[in-house]
C-alpha positions as a printed Julia matrix, in Angstrom:
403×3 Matrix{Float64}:
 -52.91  -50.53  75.8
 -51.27  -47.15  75.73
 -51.67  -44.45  77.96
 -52.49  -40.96  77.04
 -49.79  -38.42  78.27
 -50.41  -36.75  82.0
 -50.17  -33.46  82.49
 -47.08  -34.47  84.75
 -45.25  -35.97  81.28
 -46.15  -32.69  79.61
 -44.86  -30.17  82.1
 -41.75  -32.12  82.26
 -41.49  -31.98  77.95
 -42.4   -27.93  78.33
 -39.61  -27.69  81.21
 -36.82  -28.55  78.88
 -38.57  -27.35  75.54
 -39.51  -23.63  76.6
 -35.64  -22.84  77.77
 -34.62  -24.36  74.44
 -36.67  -22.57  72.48
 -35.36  -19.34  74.1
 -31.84  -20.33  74.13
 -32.41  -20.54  69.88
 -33.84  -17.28  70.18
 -31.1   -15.79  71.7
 -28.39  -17.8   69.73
 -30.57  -16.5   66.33
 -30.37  -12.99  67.09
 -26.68  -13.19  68.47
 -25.73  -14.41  64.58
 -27.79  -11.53  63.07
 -25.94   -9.03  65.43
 -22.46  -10.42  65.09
 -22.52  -12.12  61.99
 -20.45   -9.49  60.09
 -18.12   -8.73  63.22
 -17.53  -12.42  63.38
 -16.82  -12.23  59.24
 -14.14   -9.8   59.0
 -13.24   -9.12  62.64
 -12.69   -5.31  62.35
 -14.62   -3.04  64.12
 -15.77   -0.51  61.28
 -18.89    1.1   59.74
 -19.64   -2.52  57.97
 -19.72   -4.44  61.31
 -20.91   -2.09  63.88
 -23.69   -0.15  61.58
 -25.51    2.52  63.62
 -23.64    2.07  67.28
 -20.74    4.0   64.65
 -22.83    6.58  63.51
 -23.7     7.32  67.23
 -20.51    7.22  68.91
 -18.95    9.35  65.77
 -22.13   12.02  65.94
 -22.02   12.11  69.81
 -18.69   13.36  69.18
 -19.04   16.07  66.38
 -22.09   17.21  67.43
 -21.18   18.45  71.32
 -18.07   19.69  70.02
 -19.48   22.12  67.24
 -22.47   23.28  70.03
 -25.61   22.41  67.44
 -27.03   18.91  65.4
 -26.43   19.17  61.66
 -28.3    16.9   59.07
 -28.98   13.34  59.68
 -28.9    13.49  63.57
 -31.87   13.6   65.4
 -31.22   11.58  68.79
 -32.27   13.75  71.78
 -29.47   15.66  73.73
 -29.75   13.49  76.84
 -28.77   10.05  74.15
 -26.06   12.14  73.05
 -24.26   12.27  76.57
 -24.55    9.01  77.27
 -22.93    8.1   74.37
 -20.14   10.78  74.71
 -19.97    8.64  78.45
 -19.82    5.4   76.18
 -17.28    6.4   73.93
 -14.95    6.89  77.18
 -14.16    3.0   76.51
 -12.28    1.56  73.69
 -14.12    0.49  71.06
 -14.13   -3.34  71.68
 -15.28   -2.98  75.15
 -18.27   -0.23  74.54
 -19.22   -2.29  71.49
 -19.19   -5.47  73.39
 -21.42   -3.76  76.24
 -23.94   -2.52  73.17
 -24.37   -5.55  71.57
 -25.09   -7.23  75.19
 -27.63   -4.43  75.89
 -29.29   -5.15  72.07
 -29.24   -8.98  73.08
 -30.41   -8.4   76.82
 -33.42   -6.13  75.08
 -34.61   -8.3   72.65
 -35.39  -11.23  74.89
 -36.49   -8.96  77.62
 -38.94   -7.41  75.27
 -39.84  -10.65  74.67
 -40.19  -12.1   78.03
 -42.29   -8.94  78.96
 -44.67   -9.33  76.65
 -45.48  -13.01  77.74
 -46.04  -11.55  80.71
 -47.81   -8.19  80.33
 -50.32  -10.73  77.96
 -50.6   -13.59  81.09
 -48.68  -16.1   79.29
 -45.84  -16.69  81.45
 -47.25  -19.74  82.55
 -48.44  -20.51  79.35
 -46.81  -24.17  78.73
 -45.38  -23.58  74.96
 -44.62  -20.06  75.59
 -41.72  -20.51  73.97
 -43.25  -21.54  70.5
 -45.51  -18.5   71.29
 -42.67  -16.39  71.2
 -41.03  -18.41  68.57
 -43.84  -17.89  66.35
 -44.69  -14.38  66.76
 -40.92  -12.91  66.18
 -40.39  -15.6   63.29
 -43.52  -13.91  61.54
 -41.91   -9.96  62.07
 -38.27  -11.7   61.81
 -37.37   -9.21  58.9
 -38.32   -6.14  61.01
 -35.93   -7.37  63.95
 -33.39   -8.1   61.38
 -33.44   -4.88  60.18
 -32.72   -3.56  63.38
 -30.29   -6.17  64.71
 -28.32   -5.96  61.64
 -28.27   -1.9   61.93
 -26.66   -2.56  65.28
 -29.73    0.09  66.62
 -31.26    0.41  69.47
 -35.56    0.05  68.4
 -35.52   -3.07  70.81
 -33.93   -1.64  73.8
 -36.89    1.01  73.4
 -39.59   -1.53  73.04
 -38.11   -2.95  76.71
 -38.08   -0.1   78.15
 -41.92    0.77  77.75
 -42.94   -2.69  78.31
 -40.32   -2.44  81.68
 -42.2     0.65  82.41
 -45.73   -0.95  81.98
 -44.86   -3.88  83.83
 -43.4    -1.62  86.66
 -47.0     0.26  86.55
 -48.49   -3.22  86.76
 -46.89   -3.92  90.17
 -47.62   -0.56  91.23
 -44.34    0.93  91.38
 -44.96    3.73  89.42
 -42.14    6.22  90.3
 -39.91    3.13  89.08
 -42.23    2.99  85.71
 -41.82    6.64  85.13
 -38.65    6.65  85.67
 -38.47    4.09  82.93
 -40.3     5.41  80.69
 -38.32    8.97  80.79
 -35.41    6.89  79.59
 -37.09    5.17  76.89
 -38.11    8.99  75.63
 -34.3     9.91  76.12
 -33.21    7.31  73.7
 -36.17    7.62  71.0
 -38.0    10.55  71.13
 -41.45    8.3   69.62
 -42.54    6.89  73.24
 -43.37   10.33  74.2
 -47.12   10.59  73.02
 -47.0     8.16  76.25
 -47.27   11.3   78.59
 -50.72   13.13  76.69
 -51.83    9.09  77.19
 -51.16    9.33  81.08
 -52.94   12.42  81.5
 -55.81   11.32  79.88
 -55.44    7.92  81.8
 -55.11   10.44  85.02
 -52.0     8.5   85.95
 -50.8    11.2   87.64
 -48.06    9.68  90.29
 -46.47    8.02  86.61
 -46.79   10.84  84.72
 -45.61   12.84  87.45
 -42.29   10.88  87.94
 -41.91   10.53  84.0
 -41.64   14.51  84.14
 -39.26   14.25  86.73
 -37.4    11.55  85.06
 -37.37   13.7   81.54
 -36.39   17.04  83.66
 -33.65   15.49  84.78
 -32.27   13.71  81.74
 -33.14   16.53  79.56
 -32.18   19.73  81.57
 -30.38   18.38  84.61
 -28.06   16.73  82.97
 -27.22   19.23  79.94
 -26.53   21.73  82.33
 -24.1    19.62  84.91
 -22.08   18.61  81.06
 -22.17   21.17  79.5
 -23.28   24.11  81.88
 -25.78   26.71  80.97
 -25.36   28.33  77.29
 -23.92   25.35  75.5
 -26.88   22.51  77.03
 -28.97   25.59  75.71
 -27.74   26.37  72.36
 -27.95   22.82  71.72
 -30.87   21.61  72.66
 -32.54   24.65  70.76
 -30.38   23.15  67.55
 -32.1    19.9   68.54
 -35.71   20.82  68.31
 -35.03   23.43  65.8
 -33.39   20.76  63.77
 -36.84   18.02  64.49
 -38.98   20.56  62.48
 -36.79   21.0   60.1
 -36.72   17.57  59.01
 -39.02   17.5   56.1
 -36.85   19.55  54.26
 -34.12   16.57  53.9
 -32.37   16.33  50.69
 -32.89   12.93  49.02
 -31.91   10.24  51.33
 -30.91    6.52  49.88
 -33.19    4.19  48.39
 -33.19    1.71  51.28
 -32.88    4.44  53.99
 -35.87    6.94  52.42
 -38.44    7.56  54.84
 -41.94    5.99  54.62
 -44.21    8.34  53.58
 -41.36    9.72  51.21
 -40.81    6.14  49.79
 -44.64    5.6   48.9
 -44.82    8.56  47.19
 -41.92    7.2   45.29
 -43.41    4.05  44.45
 -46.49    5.84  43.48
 -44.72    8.16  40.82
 -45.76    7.61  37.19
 -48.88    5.67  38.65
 -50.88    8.3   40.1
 -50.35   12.44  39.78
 -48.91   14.21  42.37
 -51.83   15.5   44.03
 -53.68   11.94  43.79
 -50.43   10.44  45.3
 -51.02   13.28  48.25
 -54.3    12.18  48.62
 -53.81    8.14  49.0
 -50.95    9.23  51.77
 -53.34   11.16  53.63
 -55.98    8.79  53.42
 -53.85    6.08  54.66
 -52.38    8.42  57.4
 -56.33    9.11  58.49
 -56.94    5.42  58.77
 -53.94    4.95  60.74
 -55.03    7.63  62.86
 -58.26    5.74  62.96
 -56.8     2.24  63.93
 -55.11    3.84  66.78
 -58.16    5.71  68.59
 -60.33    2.21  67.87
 -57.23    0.44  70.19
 -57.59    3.15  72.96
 -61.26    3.25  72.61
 -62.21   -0.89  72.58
 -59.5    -0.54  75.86
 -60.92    0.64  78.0
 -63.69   -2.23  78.58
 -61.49   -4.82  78.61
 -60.99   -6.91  81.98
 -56.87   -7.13  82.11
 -55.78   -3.86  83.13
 -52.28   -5.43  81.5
 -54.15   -6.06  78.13
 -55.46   -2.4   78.08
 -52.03   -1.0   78.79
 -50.15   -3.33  76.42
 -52.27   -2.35  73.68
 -52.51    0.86  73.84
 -48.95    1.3   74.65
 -48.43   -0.72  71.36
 -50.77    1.53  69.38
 -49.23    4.96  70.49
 -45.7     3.43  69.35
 -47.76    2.85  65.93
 -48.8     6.12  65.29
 -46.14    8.6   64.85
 -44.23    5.98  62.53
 -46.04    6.09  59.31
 -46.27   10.68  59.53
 -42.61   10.54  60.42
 -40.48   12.26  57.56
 -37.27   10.32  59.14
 -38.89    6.63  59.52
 -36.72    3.95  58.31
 -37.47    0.08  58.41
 -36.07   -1.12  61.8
 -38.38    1.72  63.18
 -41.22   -0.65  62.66
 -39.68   -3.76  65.06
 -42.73   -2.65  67.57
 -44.69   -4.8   65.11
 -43.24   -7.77  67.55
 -45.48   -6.63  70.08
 -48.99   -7.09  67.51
 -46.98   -9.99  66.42
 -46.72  -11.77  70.06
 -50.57  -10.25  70.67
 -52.12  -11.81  67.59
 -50.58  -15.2   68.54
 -52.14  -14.96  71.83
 -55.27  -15.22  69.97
 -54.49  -17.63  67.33
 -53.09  -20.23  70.05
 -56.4   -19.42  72.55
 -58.47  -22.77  71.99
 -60.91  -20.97  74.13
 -61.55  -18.59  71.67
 -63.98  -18.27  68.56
 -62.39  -20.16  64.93
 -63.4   -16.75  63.55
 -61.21  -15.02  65.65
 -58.6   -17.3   65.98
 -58.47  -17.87  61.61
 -58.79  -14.08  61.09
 -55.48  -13.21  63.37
 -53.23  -16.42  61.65
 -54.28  -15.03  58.0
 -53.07  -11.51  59.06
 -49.73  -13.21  60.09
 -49.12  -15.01  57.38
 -50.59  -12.09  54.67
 -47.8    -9.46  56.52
 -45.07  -12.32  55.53
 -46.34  -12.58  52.27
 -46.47   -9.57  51.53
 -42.76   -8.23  52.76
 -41.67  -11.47  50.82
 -43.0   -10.58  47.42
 -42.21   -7.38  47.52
 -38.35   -6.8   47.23
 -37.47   -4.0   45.73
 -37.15   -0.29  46.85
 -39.05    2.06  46.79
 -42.32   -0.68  46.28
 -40.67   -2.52  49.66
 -41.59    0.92  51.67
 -45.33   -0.02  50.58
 -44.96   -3.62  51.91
 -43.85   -2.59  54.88
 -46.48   -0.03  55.36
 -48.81   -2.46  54.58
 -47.78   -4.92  57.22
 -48.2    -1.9   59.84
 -51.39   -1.45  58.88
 -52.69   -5.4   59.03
 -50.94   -5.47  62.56
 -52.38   -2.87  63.95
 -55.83   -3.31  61.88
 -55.26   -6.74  64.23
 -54.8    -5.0   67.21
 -57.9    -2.63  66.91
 -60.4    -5.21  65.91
 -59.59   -8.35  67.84
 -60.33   -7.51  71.21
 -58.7   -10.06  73.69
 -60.85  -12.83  74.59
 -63.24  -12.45  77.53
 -62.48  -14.6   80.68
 -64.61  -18.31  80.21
 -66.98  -18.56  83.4
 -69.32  -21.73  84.28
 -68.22  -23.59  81.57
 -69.68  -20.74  79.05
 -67.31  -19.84  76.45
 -67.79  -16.14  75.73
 -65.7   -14.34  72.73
 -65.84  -10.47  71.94
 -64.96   -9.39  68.34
């Protein structure tokens, strides 16, 4: 007569299966990242993608006193590259591909836990699942040797720090996730409306410093001016880009593109816009649905996510690995799919938008249709996000689901 497994044989299976499952993780992404170092061993353009770009723009750019096209990192990102590019090359690309790696899985890790699965006993085929599902989004940004992840980390640091109540230390945070990306700011118009004052307050702080503090100590008082003027002079400029490449056009740019022939201009306008206003939509359903939720961590995880949605798909400089925040709809629509405590509806509805985002980025390979695909994955994730509501606690033996 055999015996049916105790939950003493399965915590001792999940002990040695979650670390393994993370170790893979971190192994997969290592490949993607070094794979072409590893190839041709030189350190060039080819191998080190973006972390070139930035150490060579860093450069040019506080020499000649004002940003020129195709550089839009804030000032404050720009120092601390210049600081960066004080090593050799090796050694400050070794250090950014450990803080890519580092990010990643912290991201990761962070969202288990912002989402209370930590002690969830196949977290790791959670996680497994959910980046496997957005794997060409993380690609895109591994392989561009960028640094979308770290920013993903650093808000869900910062949230986690607000979680514990150390919200000078989450501020703080978040001021350098703004530094390095300027698309986490529409965080601070979300704190004042969430009268978080003591984080907002110290994100200010945080941002003075990084942003006028540390100009002026650089670069003193006219230059850390006359460049950060050429910075935000330069953001609104940005529509006015000559033609980019194919495979880095922005979105909005791309799916006019793909729309050419098909539709007339001003119907091509018209289908952007619409799309834009149910974007716009999506997001104010997240922050709206929030705010009844019971898991303080689930309202600020999602609406954290959202606000990193929405200035992606009105961005005239969005590229692909921009959209790797769709690991954080990724890791919460697995939450639901895995719940067993939650509705079959519910549960069905979040595995078909998984597997209709991979779908669709598979069929569609070619530019500029992909930028459509990948627009379209957006939107199911964060359709996702704003309709299925996390699942209410069960009390008494009562199994209650919202929608």
């Amino acid at each position: 007569m055999t015996s049916r497994p105790t939950s003493r044989t399965r915590t001792s299976a999940t002990r040695f299966l979650n670390p393994a499952v993370f170790s893979l993780l971190f192994i997969y992404m290592a490949i993607e990242l070094l794979n072409r170092l590893a190839r041709t061993g030189k350190f060039d353009n080819h191998t080190l993608g973006d972390f070139i770009g930035f150490r060579h723009q860093s450069v040019e750019t506080l020499v000649r006193g004002h940003y020129e096209a195709g550089i839009y990192y804030p000032v404050p990102f720009l120092l601390l590259q210049d600081a960066l590019n004080q090593l050799s090359l090796p050694w400050a690309s070794a250090l950014w591909f450990m803080m890519i790696l580092c990010s990643a899985m912290g991201a990761i890790f962070l969202s288990l836990k912002l989402l209370g699965l930590e002690q969830e006993p196949f977290r790791g085929a959670l996680a497994l699942m959910a980046t496997l599902s957005v794997i060409y989004f993380i690609q895109w940004d591994l392989r561009s040797v960028n640094l979308n992840l770290v920013v993903l980390f650093l808000v869900l640091m910062a949230l986690s720090l607000r979680q514990s109540e150390k919200k000078i230390w989450a501020g703080t945070v978040l001021s350098l996730a703004i530094a390095a990306k300027l698309y986490p700011v529409l965080m601070l118009p979300y704190l004042l409306w969430r009268k978080e004052w003591s984080w907002l307050l110290a994100t200010v702080l945080g941002l003075g410093v990084l942003f006028i503090m540390l100009p002026l100590s650089v670069l003193g008082l006219e230059t850390s001016w006359n460049l950060s003027l050429s910075w935000v002079t330069h953001l609104f400029e940005s529509r006015n880009l000559a033609e980019w490449p194919d495979y880095y056009k922005p979105l909005g740019r791309a799916l006019k593109d793909s729309w050419e022939g098909a539709l007339q201009p001003r119907e091509i306008e018209g289908v952007l816009r619409l799309w834009q206003f149910l974007w716009l939509g999506l997001v104010a359903a997240v922050l709206a649905r929030s705010r009844a939720w019971a898991r303080s961590s689930d309202r600020l995880f999602a609406d954290a996510t959202a606000l990193l949605f929405l200035p992606l798909l009105f961005s005239p400089t969005f590229q692909p690995h921009h959209a790797a925040v769709v690991l954080l709809t990724a890791m919460w629509l697995v939450r639901i799919a895995a719940d067993k405590t939650d509705s079959p509806m519910r549960r069905v509805a979040s595995v078909l938008i998984l597997v209709g985002a991979v779908v669709l980025i598979k069929t569609i390979d070619t530019w500029p249709e992909r930028a459509v695909a990948i627009a379209g994955v957006m939107t199911l994730h964060l359709t996702g996000l704003a309709l299925l509501a996390p699942n209410k606690p069960v009390r008494a033996g009562v199994t209650s689901n919202s929608t």
